[in-house]
C-alpha positions as CSV (number, residue, x, y, z in Angstrom):
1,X,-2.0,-59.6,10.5
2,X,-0.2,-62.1,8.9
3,X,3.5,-63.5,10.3
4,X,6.6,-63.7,7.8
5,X,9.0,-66.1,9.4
6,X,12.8,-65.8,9.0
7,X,14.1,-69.4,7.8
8,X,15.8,-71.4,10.1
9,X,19.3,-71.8,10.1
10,X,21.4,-70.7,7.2
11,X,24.5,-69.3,6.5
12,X,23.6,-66.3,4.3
13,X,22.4,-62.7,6.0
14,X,18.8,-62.2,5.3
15,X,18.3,-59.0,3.2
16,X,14.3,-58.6,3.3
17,X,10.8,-60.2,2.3
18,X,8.7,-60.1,0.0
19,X,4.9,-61.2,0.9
20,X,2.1,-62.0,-1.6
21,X,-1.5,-63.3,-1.9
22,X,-3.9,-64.7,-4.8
23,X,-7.1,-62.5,-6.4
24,X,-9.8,-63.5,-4.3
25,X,-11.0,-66.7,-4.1
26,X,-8.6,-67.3,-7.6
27,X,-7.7,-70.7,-6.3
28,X,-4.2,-69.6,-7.8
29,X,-0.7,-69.2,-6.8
30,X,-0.4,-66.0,-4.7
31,X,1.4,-63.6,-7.7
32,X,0.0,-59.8,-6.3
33,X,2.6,-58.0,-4.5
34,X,1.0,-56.7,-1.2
35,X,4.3,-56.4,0.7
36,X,7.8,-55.5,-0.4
37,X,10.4,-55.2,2.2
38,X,13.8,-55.9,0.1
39,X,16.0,-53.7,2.4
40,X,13.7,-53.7,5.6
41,X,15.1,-57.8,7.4
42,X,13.8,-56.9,10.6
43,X,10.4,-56.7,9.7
44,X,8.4,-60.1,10.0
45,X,4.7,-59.2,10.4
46,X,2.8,-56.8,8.5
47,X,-1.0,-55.9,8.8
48,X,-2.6,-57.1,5.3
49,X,-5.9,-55.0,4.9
50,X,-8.1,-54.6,2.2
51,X,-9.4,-58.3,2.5
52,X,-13.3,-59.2,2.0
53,X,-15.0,-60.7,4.4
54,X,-15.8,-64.6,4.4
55,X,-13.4,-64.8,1.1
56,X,-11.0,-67.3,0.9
57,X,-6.8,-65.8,0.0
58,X,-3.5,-67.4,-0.3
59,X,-0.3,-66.0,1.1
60,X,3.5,-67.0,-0.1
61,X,6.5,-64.9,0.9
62,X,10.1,-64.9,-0.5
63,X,13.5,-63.9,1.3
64,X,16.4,-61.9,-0.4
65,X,19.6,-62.8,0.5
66,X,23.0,-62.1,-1.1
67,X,22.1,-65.1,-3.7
68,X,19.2,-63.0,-4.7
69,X,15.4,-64.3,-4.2
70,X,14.3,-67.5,-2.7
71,X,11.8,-69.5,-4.1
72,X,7.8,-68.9,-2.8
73,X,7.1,-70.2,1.0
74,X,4.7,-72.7,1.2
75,X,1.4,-71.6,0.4
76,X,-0.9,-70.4,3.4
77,X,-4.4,-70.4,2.5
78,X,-6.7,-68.0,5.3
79,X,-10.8,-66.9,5.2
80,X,-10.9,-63.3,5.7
81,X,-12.8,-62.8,8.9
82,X,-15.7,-61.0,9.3
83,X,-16.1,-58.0,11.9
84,X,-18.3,-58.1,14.5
């Protein structure tokens, strides 16, 4: 599961999110579209599936707000875990 957090303080409403990760192990900005919640604010985690075990993926998310789209977060970078 990975956690989209809302800014901190602004001004402007917050419309939605959009989340993203890299190719595997790409070593790249995150660019692939794995979540888009433009009209759903409320929503701040999301279950990312699909991931290979021991493979190493970067995360970014965006926030719409009436300006339009923010710039990437910070990049997370996470090792898919490996079930038991």
């Amino acid at each position: 599961m990975v956690d989209v957090f809302e800014p901190g303080s602004s001004s402007t409403t917050v419309l939605g999110y959009q989340l993203f990760r890299n190719e595997v192990n790409s070593h790249m900005i995150p660019d692939v579209l794995i979540y888009d919640g433009k009209a759903v604010p409320n929503v701040k985690q999301i279950l990312v599936e699909s991931l290979e075990s021991g493979q190493s993926y970067w995360f970014a998310y965006r926030v719409l707000n009436r300006a339009g789209w923010s710039d990437l977060s910070p990049i997370l970078k996470l090792i898919a875990g490996k079930l038991p």
